[in-house]
C-alpha positions as CSV (number, residue, x, y, z in Angstrom):
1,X,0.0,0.0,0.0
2,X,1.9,2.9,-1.4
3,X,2.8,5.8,1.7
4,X,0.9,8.7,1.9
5,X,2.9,12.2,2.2
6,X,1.6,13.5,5.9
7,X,2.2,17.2,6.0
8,X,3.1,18.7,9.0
9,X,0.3,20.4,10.9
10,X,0.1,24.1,10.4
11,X,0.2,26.8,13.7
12,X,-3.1,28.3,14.0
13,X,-3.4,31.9,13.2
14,X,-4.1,33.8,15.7
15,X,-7.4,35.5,16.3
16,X,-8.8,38.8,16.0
17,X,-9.5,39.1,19.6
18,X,-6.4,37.7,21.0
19,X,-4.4,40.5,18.9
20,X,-7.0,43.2,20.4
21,X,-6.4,42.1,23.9
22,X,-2.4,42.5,23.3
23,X,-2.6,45.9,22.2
24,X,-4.6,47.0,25.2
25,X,-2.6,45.6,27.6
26,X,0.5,47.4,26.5
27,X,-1.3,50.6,25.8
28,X,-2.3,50.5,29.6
29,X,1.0,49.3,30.6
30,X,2.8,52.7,29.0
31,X,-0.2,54.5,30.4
32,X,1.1,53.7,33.7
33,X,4.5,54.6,33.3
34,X,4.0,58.0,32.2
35,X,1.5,58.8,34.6
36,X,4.1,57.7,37.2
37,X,6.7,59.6,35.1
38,X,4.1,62.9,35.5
39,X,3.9,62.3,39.5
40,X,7.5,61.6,40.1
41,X,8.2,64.8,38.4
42,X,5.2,67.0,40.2
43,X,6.7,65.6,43.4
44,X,10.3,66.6,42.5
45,X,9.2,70.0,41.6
46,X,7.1,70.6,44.7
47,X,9.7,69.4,46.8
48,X,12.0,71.8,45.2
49,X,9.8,74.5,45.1
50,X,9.6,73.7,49.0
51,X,13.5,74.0,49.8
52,X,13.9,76.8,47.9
53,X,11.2,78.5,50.2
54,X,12.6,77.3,53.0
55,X,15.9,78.6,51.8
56,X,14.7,81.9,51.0
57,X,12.8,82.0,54.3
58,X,16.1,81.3,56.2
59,X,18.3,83.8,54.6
60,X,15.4,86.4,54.8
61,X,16.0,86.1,58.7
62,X,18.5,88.2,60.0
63,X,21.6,86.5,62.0
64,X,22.7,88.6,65.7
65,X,25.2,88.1,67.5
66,X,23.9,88.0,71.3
67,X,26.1,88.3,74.0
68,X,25.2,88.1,78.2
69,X,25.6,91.4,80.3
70,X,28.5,92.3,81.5
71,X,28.3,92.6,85.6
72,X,30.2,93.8,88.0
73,X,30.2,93.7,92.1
74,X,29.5,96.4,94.4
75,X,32.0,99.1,92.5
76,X,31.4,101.1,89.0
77,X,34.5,101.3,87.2
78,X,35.0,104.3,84.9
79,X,37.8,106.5,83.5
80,X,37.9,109.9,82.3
81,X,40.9,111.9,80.6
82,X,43.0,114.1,82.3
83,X,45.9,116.7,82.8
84,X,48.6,116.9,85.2
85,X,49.8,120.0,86.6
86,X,52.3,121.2,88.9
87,X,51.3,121.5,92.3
88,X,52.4,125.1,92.8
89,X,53.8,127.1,89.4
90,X,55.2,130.4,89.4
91,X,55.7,132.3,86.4
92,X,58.9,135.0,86.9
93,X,58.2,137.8,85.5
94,X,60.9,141.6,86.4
95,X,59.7,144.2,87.9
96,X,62.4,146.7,86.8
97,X,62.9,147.1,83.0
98,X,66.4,146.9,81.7
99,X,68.9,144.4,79.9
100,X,69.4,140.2,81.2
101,X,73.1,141.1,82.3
102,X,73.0,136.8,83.1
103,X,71.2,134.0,83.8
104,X,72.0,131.3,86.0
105,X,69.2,128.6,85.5
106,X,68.3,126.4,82.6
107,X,65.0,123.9,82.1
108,X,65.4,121.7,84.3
109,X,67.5,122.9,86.9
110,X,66.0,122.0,90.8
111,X,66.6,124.9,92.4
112,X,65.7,126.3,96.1
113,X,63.8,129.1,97.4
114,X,66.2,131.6,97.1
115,X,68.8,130.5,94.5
116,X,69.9,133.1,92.0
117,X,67.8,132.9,88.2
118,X,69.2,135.9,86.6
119,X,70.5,139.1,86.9
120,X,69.4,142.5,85.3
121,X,71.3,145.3,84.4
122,X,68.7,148.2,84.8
123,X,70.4,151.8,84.0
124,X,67.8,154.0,84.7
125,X,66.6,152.6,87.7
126,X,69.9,153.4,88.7
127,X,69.9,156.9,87.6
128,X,66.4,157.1,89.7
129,X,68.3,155.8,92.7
130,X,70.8,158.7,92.6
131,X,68.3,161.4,91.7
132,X,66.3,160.1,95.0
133,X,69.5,160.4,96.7
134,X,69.6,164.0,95.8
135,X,66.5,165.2,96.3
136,X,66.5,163.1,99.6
137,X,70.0,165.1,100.3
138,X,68.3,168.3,99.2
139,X,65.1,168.3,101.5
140,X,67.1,167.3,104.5
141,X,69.1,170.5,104.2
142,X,65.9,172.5,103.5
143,X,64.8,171.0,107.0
144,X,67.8,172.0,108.5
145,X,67.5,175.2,107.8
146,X,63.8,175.6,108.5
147,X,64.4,173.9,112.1
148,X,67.5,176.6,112.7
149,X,64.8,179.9,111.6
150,X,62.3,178.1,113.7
151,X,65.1,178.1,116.6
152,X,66.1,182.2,116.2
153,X,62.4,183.3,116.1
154,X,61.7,181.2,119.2
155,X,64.4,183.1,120.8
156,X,63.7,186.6,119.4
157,X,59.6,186.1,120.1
158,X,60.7,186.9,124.0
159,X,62.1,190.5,123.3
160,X,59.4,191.0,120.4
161,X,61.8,191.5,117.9
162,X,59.5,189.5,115.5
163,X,55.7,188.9,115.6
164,X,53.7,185.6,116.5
165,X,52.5,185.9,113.4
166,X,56.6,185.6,111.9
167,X,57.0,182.5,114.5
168,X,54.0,180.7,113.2
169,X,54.9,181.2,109.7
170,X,58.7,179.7,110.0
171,X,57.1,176.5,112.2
172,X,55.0,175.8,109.5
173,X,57.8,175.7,107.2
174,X,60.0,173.7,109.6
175,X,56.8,171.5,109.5
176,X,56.5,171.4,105.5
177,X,60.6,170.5,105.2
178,X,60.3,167.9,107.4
179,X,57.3,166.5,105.4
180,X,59.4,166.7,102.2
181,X,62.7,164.7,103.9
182,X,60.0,161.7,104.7
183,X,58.8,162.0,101.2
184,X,62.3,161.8,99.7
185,X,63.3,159.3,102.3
186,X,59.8,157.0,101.3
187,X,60.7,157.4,97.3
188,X,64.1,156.1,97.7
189,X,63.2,153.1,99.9
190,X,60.8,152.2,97.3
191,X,63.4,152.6,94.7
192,X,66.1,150.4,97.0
193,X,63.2,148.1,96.9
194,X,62.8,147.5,93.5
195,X,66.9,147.7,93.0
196,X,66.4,144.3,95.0
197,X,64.3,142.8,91.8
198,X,67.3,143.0,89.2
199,X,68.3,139.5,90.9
200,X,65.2,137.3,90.0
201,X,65.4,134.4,92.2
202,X,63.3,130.8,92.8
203,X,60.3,131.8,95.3
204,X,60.4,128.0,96.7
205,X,61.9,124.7,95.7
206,X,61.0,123.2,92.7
207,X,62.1,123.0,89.0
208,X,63.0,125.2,86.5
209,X,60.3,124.0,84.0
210,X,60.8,127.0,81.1
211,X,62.9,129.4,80.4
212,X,62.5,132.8,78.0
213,X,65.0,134.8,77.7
214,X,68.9,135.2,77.1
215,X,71.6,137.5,77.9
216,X,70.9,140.9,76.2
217,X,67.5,140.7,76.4
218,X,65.2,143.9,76.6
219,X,63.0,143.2,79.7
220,X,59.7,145.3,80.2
221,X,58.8,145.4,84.0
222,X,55.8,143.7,85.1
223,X,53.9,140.7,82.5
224,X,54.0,144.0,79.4
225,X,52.0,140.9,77.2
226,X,55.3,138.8,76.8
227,X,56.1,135.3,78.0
228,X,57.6,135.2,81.3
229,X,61.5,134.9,82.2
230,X,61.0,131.5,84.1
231,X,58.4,129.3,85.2
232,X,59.2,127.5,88.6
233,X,57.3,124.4,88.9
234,X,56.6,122.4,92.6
235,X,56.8,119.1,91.5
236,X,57.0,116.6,94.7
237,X,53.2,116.3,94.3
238,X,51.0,116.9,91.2
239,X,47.3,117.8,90.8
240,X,45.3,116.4,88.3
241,X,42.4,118.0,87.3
242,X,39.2,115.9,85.8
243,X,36.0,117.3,84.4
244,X,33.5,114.9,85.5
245,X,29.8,114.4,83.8
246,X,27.4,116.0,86.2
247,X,25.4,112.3,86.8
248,X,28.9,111.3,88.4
249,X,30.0,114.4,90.6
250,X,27.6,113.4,93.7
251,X,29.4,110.1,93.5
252,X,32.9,111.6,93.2
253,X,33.6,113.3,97.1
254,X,36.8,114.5,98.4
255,X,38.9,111.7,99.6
256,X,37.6,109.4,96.4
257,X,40.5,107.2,95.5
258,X,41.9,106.7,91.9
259,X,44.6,105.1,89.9
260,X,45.8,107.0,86.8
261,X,48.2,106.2,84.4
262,X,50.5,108.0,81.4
263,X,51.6,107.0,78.4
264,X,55.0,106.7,79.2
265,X,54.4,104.2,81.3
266,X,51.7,102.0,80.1
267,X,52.2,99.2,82.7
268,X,52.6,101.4,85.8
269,X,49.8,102.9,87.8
270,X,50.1,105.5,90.2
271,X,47.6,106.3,93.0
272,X,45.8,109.7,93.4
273,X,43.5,111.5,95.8
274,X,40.9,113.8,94.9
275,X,41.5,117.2,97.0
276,X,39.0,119.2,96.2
277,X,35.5,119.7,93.8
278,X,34.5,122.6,92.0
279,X,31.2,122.1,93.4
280,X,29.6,124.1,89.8
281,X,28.8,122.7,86.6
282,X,30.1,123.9,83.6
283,X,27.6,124.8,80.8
284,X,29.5,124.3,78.0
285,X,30.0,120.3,78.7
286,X,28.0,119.8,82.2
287,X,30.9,118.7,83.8
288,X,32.4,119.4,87.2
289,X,36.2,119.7,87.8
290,X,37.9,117.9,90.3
291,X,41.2,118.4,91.5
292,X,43.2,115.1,92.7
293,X,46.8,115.4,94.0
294,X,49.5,112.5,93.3
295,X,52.5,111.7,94.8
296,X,55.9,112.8,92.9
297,X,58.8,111.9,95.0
298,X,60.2,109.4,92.4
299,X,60.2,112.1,90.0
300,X,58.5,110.0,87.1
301,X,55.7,112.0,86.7
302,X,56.3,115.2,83.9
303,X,53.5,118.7,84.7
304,X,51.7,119.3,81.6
305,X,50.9,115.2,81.2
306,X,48.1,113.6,79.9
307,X,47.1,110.9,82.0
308,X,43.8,108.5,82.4
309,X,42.0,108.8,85.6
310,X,40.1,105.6,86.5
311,X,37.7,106.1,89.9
312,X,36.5,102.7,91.6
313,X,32.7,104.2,92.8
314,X,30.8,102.0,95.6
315,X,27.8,100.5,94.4
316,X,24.9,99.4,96.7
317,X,23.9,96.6,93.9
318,X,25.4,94.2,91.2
319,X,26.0,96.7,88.4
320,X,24.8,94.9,84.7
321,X,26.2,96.6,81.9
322,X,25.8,96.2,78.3
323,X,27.2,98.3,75.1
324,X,25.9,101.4,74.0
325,X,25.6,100.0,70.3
326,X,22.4,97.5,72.0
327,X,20.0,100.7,72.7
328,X,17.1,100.9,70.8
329,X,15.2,104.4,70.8
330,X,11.8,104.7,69.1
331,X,8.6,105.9,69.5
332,X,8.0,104.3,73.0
333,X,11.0,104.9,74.6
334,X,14.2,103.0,75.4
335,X,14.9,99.4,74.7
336,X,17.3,96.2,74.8
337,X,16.7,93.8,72.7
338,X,17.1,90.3,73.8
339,X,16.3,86.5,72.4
340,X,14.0,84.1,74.1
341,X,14.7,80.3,74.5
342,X,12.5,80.2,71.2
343,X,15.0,81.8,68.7
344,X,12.4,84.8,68.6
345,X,13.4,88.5,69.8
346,X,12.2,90.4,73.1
347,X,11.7,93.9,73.5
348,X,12.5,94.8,77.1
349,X,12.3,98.4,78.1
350,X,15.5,99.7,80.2
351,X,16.5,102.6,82.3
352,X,20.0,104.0,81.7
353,X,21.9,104.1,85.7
354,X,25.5,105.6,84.1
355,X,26.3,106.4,80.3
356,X,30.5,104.9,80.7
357,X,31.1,106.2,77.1
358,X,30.9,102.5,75.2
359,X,29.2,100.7,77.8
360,X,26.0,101.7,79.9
361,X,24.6,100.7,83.2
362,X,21.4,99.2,83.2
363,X,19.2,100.8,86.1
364,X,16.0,97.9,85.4
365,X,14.6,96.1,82.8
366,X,17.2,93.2,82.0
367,X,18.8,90.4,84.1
368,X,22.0,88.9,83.9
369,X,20.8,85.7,82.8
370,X,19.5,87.3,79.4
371,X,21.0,87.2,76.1
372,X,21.6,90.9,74.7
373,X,21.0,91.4,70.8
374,X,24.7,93.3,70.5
375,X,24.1,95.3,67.2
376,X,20.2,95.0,66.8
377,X,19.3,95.6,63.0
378,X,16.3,98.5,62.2
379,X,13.7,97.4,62.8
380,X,13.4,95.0,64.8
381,X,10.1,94.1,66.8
382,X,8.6,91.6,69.3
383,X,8.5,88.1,68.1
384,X,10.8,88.5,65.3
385,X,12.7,85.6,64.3
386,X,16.2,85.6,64.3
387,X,19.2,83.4,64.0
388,X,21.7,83.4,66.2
389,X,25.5,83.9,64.9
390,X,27.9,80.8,65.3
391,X,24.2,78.5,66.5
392,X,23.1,76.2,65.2
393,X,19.6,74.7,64.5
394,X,16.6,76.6,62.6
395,X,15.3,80.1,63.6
396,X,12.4,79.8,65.5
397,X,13.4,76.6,67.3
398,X,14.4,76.0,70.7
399,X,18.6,76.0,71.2
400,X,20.6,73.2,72.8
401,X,22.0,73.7,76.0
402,X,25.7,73.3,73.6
403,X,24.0,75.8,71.2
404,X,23.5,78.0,74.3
């Protein structure tokens, strides 16, 4: 029986709806992707959108540096400027008029009460001198003679060879010559007087602290608008005068210690007393003037110094300071600015005890315990947030004690 040729079986084709049902499956598949694509990138872009908020929230909050009050104990520490002088200063001025003839001491020169500065040649004072002499010479002979006419009529008024009248007349004239010898006598003491003052000499012991004129010099007696010859400074003891702000000056009484130092002598401080208070305010600056006196002995200390006075002032409370740059003044008066365990800012209104220049003394209003906004930016109100410089953490949110 002859073999019959099998063909293979042919694959089914496949059907309309099995193709249909193909395509819808992928077309939801890519469906799904993109929609997750869409919400991936929605979400990126929101999340962005939120840091960059956040970012531009943060820098728009302004960073201060806070910083806790400075306190003290029972003294207030302040210093003032001030100018040393001698204790006693003598400006030598002639009182003859001539020529320096010589001088005997330079700047410098300790010399003692007494001791030879210059000499003056002074012509015409001596010419005056021998006119006086004269005149003196003069009137003293006129009295002579009156008191001898006097005599003879007293002795003639017995036998009335002359007339009362006569004898009257000649004492009067004995009288008047006498007068004349006194006033001859007084002008040429005066003038041996001021013969004295051509040798200008040191009126106590001190130092020769300036010196004005030379040999040849025309001198003009008395000050005549010039400098003067010499100037004898008492330097053993200095006084330093202050002008202290009128709020202080109750606080400042005689017998107030104080330390005050030069700039020669940046390390060393010397001690001082105040002496005396001018007890009146100056209008021009509202300052009073106190004298102190410092010891000298050593020497070290020149007149004419600056020097920085620094006065230790009892206190009956723990003073709390703070720099001048943390006032606030606005509409409703004076304020510190401080920041709360919250990051936020806190307005505290402060009364003013002492103004020390860059610090000031809080009277009320702030504790030591609170942190002081240094250099507060305009402003600045209650419940601002802030960040705090060198802190970390976001504003607004409570520190760490380590942030603290």
């Amino acid at each position: 029986m002859p073999s019959e040729n099998r063909m293979p079986p042919e694959s089914p084709l496949p059907s309309p709806v099995l193709s249909q049902r193909g395509l819808r499956i992928a077309g939801i598949s890519a469906l799904i992707v993109a929609v997750v694509i869409v919400a991936a990138g929605i979400t990126t872009r929101k999340f962005a959108d939120a840091k960059l908020q956040e970012w531009t929230e943060n820098q728009a909050v302004p960073v201060v540096a806070v910083a806790p009050p400075d306190t003290h104990g029972k003294t207030t520490t302040f210093s003032l400027p001030g100018r040393l002088e001698a204790y006693t200063q003598a400006q030598m001025y002639a009182r003859v008029s001539g020529y320096v003839k010589e001088w005997k001491a330079d700047i410098g020169t300790p010399v003692k009460a007494g001791d030879l500065l210059a000499v003056i040649d002074a012509p015409d004072l001596d010419q005056e001198i021998m006119q006086a002499q004269a005149n003196l010479a003069s009137a003293q002979a006129n009295s002579v003679l009156a008191d001898m006419t006097l005599k003879r009529g007293q002795g003639l008024i017995t036998s009335y060879a002359i007339s009362q009248q006569d004898l009257d007349q000649r004492a009067a004239d004995a009288s008047n010559k006498q007068g004349l010898v006194r006033a001859a006598q007084a002008n040429l003491d005066r003038l041996r007087v001021l013969e004295q003052y051509k040798r200008v000499v040191a009126p106590f012991d001190g130092l020769v602290t300036a010196r004005a004129t030379d040999v040849g010099a025309l001198i003009n007696a008395g000050a005549g608008g010039g400098p003067p010859m010499f100037v004898v400074s008492q330097i053993s003891k200095l006084r330093v005068y202050v002008n202290v702000p009128q709020n202080y000056a109750p606080s400042v009484p005689v017998g107030t210690k104080a330390l005050i130092t030069v700039p020669e002598y940046p390390a060393k401080t010397f001690p001082a007393t105040v002496e005396a208070s001018a007890q009146a305010v100056e209008v021009a600056s509202n300052t009073t003037r106190i004298q102190l006196v410092v010891d000298n002995s050593n020497g070290l200390l020149m007149t004419g110094d600056f020097t920085n006075v620094t006065f230790d002032l009892p206190h009956p409370q723990v003073a709390i300071n703070v720099p001048a740059s943390a006032l606030i003044f606005n509409h409703s008066g004076l304020h510190v600015a401080t920041v709360g365990s919250d990051g936020r800012i806190v307005l505290r209104e402060v009364t003013i005890s002492r103004d020390l220049g860059s610090e000031v003394e809080i009277g009320s209003g702030i504790t030591a315990d609170d942190r002081v906004v240094v250099n507060p930016p305009d402003g600045i109100a209650n419940g601002d947030k802030v960040r705090i410089a060198g802190a970390p953490g976001k504003p607004g949110e409570p520190e760490t004690a380590e942030a603290k």
